[in-house]
C-alpha positions in Angstrom: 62.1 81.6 233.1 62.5 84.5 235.4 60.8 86.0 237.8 60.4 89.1 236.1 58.8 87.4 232.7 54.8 88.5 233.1 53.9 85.2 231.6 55.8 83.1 234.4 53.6 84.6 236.9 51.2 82.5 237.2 47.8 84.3 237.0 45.0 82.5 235.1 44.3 84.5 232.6 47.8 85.5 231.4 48.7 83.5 228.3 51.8 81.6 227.9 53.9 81.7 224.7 53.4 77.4 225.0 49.9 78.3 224.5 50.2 80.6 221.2 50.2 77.6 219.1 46.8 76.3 220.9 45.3 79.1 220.5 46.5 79.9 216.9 45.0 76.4 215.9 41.3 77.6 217.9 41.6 80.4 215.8 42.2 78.6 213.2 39.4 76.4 213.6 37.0 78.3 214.5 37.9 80.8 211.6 37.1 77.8 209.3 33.5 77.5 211.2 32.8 81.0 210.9 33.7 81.2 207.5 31.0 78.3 207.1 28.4 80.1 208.5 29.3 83.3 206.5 29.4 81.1 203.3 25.8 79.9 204.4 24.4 83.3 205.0 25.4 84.9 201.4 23.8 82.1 199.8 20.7 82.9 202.2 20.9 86.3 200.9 21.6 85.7 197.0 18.6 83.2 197.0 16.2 85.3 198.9 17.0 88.4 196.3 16.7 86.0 193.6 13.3 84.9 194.5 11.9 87.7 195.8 12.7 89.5 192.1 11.4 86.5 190.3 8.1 86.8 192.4 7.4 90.6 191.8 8.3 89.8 187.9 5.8 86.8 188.2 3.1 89.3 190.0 3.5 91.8 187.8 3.3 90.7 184.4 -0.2 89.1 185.6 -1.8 92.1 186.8 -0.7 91.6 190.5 1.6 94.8 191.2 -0.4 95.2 194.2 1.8 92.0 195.4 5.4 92.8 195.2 7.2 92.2 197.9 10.5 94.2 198.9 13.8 92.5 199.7 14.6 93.0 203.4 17.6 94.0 203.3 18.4 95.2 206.5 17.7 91.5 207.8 19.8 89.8 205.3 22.8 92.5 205.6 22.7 91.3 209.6 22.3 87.9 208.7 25.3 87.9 207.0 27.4 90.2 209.5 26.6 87.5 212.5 29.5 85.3 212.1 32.5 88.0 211.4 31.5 90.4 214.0 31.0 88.0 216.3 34.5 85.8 215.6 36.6 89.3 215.5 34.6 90.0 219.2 36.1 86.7 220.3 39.7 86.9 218.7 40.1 90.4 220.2 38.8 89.2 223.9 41.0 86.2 223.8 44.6 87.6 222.5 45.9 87.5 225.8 44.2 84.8 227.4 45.1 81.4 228.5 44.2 78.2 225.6 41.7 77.0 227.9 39.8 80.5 227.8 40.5 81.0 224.4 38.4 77.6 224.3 35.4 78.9 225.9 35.1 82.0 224.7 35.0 81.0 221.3 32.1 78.6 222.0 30.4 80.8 223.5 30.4 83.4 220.6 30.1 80.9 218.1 27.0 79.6 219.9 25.8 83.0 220.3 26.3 83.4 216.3 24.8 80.4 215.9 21.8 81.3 217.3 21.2 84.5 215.9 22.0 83.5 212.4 19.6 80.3 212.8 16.9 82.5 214.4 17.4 85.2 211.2 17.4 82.2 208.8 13.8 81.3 210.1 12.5 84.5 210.2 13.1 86.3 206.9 11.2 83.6 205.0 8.3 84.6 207.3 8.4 88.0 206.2 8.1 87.3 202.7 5.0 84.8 202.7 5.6 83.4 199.1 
């Protein structure tokens, strides 16, 4: 390589072209895990519409209208928004880093989506109260 190649310079957070396949399996990976968790999070959201609508039918054909609930939406929309938001965050930090960074980045986002889809999974059940 010469001198004048950017990659060859050695800084640390410069990626290498040895390092595109790396990363492109992390990706990879980790597109597979977020795809998981988005998988997870419309079936949270189909399940919770279902039985919220077969609650208020329940409620109101015996004279309990009073007791609907409504679907939160805005909670479930979120829920399911955790895991591509935060993988596209991570792929667009790490296009130009080194596989090593690449690695820990993505952990870090995938734990941070982890959490906040775990925490939203708890919590919208608690809203309802059925």
């Amino acid at each position: 390589m010469s001198a004048a190649d950017p990659s060859a310079s050695g800084e640390p957070g410069v990626a290498r072209r040895d390092d595109l396949v790396g990363r492109s399996v992390v990706w990879a990976v980790f597109g597979l895990l977020s795809a998981y968790v988005l998988w997870q999070s419309i079936g949270n959201l189909v399940s919770v519409v279902q039985s919220v609508h077969a609650f208020n039918d329940f409620v109101a054909t015996n004279g309990g209208a009073a007791l609907t609930r409504s679907v939160p939406w805005t909670w479930l929309v979120l829920d399911v928004l955790v895991a591509p938001l935060t993988f596209a965050v991570a792929w667009l930090l790490t296009r130009r880093l080194s596989l090593g960074r690449t690695v820990g980045v993505f952990f870090v986002a995938f734990a941070a989506a982890g959490v906040v889809w775990l925490d939203l999974q708890l919590y919208v059940p608690t809203l309802l109260n059925l």
